[in-house]
C-alpha positions as CSV (number, residue, x, y, z in Angstrom):
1,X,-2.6,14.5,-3.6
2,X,-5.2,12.3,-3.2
3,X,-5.2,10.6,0.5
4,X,-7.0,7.2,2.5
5,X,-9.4,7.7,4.7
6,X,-8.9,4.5,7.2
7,X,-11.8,3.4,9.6
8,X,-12.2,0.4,11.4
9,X,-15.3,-2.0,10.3
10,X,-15.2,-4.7,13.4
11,X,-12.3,-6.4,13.7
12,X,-10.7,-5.4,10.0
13,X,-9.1,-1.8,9.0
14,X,-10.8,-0.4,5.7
15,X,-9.8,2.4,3.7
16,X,-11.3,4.7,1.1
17,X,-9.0,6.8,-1.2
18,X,-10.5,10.1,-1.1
19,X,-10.3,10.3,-5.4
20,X,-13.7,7.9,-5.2
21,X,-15.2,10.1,-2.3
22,X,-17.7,13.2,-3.3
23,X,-18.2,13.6,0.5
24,X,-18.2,13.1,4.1
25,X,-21.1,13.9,5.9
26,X,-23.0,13.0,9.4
27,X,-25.1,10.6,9.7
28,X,-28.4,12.1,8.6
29,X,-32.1,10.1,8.9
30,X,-32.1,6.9,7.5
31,X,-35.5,4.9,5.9
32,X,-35.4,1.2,5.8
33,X,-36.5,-0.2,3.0
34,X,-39.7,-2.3,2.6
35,X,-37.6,-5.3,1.3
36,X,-34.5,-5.7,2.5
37,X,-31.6,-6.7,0.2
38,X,-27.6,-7.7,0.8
39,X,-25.6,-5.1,1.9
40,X,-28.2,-2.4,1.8
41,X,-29.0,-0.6,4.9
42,X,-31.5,1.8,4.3
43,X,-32.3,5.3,2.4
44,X,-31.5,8.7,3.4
45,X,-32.4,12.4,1.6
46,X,-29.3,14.4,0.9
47,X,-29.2,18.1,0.0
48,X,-32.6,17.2,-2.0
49,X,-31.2,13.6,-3.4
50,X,-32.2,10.1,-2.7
51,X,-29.1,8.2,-1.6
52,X,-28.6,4.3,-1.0
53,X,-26.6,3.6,2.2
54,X,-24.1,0.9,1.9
55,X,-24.3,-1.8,5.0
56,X,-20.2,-1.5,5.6
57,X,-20.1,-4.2,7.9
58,X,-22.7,-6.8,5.7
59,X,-20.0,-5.7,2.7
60,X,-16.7,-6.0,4.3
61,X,-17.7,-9.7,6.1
62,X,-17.9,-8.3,10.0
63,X,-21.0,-7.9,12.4
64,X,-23.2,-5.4,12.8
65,X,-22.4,-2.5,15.0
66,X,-24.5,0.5,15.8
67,X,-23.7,3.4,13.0
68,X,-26.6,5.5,13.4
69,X,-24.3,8.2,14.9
70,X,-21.7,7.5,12.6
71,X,-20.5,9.3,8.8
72,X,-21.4,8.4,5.4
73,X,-18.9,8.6,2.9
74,X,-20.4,9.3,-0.5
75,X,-19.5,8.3,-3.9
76,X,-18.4,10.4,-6.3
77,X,-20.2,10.2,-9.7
78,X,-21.1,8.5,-11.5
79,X,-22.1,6.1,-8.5
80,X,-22.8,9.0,-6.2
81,X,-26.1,7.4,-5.2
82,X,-24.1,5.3,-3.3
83,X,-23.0,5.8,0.7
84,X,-20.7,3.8,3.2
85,X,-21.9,4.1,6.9
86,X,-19.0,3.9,8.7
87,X,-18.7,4.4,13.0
88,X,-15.8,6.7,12.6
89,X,-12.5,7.8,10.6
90,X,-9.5,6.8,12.2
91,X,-7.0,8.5,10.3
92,X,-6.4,10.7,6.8
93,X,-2.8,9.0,5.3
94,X,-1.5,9.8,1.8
95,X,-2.0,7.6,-0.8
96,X,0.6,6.3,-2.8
97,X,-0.3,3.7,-5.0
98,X,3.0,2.0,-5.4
99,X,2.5,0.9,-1.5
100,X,-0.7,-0.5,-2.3
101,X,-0.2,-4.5,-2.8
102,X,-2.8,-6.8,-4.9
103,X,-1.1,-9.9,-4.7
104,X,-4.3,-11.6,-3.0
105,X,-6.4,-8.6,-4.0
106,X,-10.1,-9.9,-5.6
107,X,-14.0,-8.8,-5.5
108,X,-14.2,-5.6,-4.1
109,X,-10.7,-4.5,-3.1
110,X,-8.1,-3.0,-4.4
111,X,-5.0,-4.1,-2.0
112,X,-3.7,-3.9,1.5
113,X,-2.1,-0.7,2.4
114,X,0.5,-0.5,5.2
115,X,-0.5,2.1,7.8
116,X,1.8,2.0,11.3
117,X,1.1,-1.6,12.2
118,X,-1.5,-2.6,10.2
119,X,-2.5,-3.9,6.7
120,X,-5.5,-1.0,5.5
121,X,-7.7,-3.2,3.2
122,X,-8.5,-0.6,0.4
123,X,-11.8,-0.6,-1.2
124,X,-12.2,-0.8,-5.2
125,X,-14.9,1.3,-5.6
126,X,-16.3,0.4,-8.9
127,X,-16.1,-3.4,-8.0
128,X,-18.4,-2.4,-4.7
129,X,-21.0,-0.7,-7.3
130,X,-20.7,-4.3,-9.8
131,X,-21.2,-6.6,-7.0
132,X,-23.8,-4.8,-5.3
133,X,-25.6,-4.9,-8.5
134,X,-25.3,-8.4,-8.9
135,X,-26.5,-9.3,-5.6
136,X,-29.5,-7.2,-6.3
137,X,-30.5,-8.4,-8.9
138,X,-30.1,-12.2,-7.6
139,X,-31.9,-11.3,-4.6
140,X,-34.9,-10.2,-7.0
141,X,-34.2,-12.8,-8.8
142,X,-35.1,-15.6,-6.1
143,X,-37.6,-13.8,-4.9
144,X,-39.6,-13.9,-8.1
145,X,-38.7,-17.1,-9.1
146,X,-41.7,-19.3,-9.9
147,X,-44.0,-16.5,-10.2
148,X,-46.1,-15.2,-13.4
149,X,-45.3,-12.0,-14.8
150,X,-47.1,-10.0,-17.1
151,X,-46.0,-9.9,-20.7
């Protein structure tokens, strides 16, 4: 039965279903990266593999907050590059799509979830790999722009 995994990013409740999750793990040593770029924290080495560590509070809209002794959550393949630093998980709740709504749902969610008194904003996985993408390659893109490249 696959679950959400609900952690709260500042002021907003965010939630994971596990199905898009290869693993949890602690924080482990994170590299910054030369050149910044959105939503992109920094680096980290994983059981031998290079692995990109999603800036959760740049993605989800809220301020920074310390995560360095936080969890990653790790994409499963084919994106499992990819990691969300989160401070903490909240809760495990099961997962049934039907409760999931998607009436306002756009970019990189999925739906609200209801959980006790709160709305869990559920992340779409695959829309988090497009747009990081995108903003990646527009952030290279202005920073070339105007420049000779070799041919």
């Amino acid at each position: 039965m696959q679950q959400v995994l609900v952690t709260r990013i500042g002021e907003r409740t965010v939630g994971w279903p596990t199905g898009c999750l290869e693993e949890i793990s602690a924080m482990p040593r994170l590299f910054n990266l030369p050149q910044p770029y959105p939503h992109i924290m920094a680096t980290a080495f994983m059981r031998g593999r290079l692995i990109t560590v999603v800036n959760t509070c740049s993605l989800v809209g809220q301020p920074d907050q310390p995560l360095e002794a936080g969890l990653l959550l790790r994409m499963a393949p084919p994106p499992s590059h990819l990691a969300f630093a989160v401070p903490a998980i909240e809760a495990v709740v099961p997962y049934h799509e039907l409760s999931l709504r998607e009436d306002e749902a756009e970019g990189i969610w999925a739906g609200v979830y209801p959980w006790q008194d709160v709305w869990v904003s559920v992340i779409k996985p695959e829309a988090v790999v497009n747009d990081l993408g995108l903003a990646i390659a527009m952030s290279i893109r202005n920073q070339t722009t105007g420049r000779e490249h070799a041919s």
